[in-house]
Each structure stands twice: as C-alpha cells, then as structure tokens.
C-alpha positions as CSV (number, residue, x, y, z in Angstrom):
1,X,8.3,-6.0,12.2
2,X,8.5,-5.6,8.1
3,X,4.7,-5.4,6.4
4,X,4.9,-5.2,2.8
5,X,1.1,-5.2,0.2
6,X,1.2,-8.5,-1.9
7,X,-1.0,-9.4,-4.6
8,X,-1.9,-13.6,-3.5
9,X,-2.2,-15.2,-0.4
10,X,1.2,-17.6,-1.7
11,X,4.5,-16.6,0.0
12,X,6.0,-15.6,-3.0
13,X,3.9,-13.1,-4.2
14,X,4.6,-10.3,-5.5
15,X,4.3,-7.1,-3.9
16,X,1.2,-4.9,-4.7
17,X,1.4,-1.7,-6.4
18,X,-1.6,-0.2,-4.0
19,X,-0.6,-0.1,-0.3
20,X,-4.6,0.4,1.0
21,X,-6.4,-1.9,-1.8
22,X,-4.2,-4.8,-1.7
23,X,-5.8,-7.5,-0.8
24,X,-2.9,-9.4,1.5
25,X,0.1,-8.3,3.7
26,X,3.4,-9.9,4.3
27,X,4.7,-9.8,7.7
28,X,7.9,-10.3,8.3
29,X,10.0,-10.2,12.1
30,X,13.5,-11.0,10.9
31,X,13.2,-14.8,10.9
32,X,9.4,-15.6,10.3
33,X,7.2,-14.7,6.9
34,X,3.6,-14.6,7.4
35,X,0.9,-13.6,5.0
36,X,-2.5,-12.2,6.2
37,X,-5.7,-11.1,4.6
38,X,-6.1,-7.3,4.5
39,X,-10.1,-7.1,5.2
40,X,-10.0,-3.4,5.0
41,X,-9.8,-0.8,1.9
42,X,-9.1,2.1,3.6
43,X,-5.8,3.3,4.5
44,X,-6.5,4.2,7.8
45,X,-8.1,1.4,8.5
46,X,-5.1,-0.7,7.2
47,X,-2.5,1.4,9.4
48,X,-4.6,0.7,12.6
49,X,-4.4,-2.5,11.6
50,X,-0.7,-2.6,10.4
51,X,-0.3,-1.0,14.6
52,X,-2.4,-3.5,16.1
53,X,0.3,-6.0,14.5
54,X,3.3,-4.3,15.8
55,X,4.7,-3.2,12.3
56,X,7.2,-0.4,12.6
57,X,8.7,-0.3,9.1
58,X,6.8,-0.4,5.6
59,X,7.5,-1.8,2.3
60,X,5.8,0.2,-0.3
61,X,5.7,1.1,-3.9
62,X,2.9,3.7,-3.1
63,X,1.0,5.2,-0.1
64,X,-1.7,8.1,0.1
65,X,-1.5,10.9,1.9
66,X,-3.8,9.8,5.5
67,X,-2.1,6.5,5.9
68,X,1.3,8.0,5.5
69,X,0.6,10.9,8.1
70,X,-0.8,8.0,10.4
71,X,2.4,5.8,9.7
72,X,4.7,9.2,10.2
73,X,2.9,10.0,13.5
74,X,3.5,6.2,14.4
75,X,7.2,6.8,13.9
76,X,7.5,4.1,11.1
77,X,10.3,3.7,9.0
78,X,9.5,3.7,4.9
79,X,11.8,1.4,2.3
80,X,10.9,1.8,-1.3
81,X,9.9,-1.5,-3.4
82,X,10.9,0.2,-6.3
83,X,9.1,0.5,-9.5
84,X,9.8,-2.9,-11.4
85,X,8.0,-6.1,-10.7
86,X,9.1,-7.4,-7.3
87,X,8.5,-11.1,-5.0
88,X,8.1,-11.9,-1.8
89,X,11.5,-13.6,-1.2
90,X,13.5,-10.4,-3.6
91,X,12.3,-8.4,-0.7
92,X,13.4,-10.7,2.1
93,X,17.0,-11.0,0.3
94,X,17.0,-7.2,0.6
95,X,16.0,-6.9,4.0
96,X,18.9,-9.5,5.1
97,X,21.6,-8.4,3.2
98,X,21.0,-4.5,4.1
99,X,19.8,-3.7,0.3
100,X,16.5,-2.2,0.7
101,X,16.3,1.5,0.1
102,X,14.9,3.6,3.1
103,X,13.1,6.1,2.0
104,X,13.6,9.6,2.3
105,X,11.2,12.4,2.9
106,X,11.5,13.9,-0.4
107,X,11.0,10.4,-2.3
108,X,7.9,10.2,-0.3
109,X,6.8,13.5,-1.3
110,X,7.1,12.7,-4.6
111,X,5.0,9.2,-3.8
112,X,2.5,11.0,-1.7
113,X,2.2,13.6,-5.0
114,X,2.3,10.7,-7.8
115,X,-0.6,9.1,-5.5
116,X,-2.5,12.0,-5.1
117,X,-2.2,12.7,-9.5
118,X,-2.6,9.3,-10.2
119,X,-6.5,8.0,-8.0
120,X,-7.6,11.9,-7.4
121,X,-7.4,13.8,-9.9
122,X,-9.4,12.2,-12.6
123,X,-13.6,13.7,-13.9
124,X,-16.7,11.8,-12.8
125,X,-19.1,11.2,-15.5
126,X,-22.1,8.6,-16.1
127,X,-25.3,8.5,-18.0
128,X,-29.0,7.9,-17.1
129,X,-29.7,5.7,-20.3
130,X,-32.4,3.4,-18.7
131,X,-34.3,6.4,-17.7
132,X,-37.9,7.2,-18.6
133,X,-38.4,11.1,-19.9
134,X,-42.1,12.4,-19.0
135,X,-43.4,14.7,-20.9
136,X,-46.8,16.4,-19.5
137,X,-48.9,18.3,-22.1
C-alpha cells in the first residue's frame, strides 16, 4: 500500500509539502484511491497510523527525522514527489507506469537535513506588551 500527504479531501489534490502537518492522506493499493483525514500532527503519531493502515511505501516531498527512523525501522520503501507542484492522479500515472523515483538513502539525508534547517533552526522571540510594570516606592 502507497500513502502519499495531500492538501484537500478531493481525489485530485495535490500532494502536501509537509508529510506530519498535512491535513489528509491518499491511500493507494494498486487499483483503489482512498483519501483519509490525518487527525494527528505528529510524525509519530502519523506513522503508527500510516502501520495501522498497512502502508509499506511513502510518497513524500519531506519527512523529519522521528517519522523517518519509525518508517526505516518499519522497512518502508521512500519515492520522492519531487519539488514542483504535483496531483493526485500525476502520482498514480507514476506509480503505474514505473516512473516514480525511489529514493535513495543519500537523497533522504539530504531531506532529513533540509527538514531539520528549514522548521528547527529558526529564534523564538515574543513581547509582553499588555503587561502592567509595578513600581513600589
């Protein structure tokens, strides 16, 4: 079984760029195309899930580092989306006519690394503007 991020509900979506926030999977067995809501935001919680569904090979534009190692120790396959804008059925068409690129373990480094740089490396800051300063005399 094929599970893949997409952005809508619609069979045609297209595919999310974030594998743990997206909001809907697409499953796909070979013959049948199903789309089901992802309740979860957290990549393990979306691999258990992904499990529990019998998916063995991933779709993905990007992954982070604890649902790959949870999808490695699973022995799923990885296949690249690639970086341009891509739909549900473009996908399918690949899958069918042998086009999709599996994913080797040093373009997944280079994922796993991208993902790290691009949602973890990034400063915190906020202000208390609403606050009321005491001042005791």
């Amino acid at each position: 079984m094929y599970a893949f991020p997409v952005k809508t509900s619609k069979e045609n979506s297209a595919i999310a760029p974030s594998f743990c926030k997206a909001k809907y999977f697409a499953f796909y067995d070979g013959t049948n195309l199903s789309i089901k809501k992802n309740e979860s935001s957290c990549g393990r919680s979306v691999m258990k899930w992904l499990l529990e569904n019998n998916v063995k090979k991933l779709i993905i534009k990007d992954i982070g580092r604890n649902p790959y190692n949870l999808a490695k120790q699973n022995n799923f396959e990885f296949f690249y989306a690639g970086d341009e804008r891509i739909e549900t059925f473009e996908i399918l068409e690949k899958i069918k006519t042998s086009k999709l690129e599996k994913l080797t373990q040093e373009k997944l480094q280079v994922i796993l690394d991208n993902h790290n740089d691009s949602f973890h490396n990034h400063s915190h800051s906020h202000t208390h503007t609403n606050k009321k300063s005491l001042i005791f005399i």
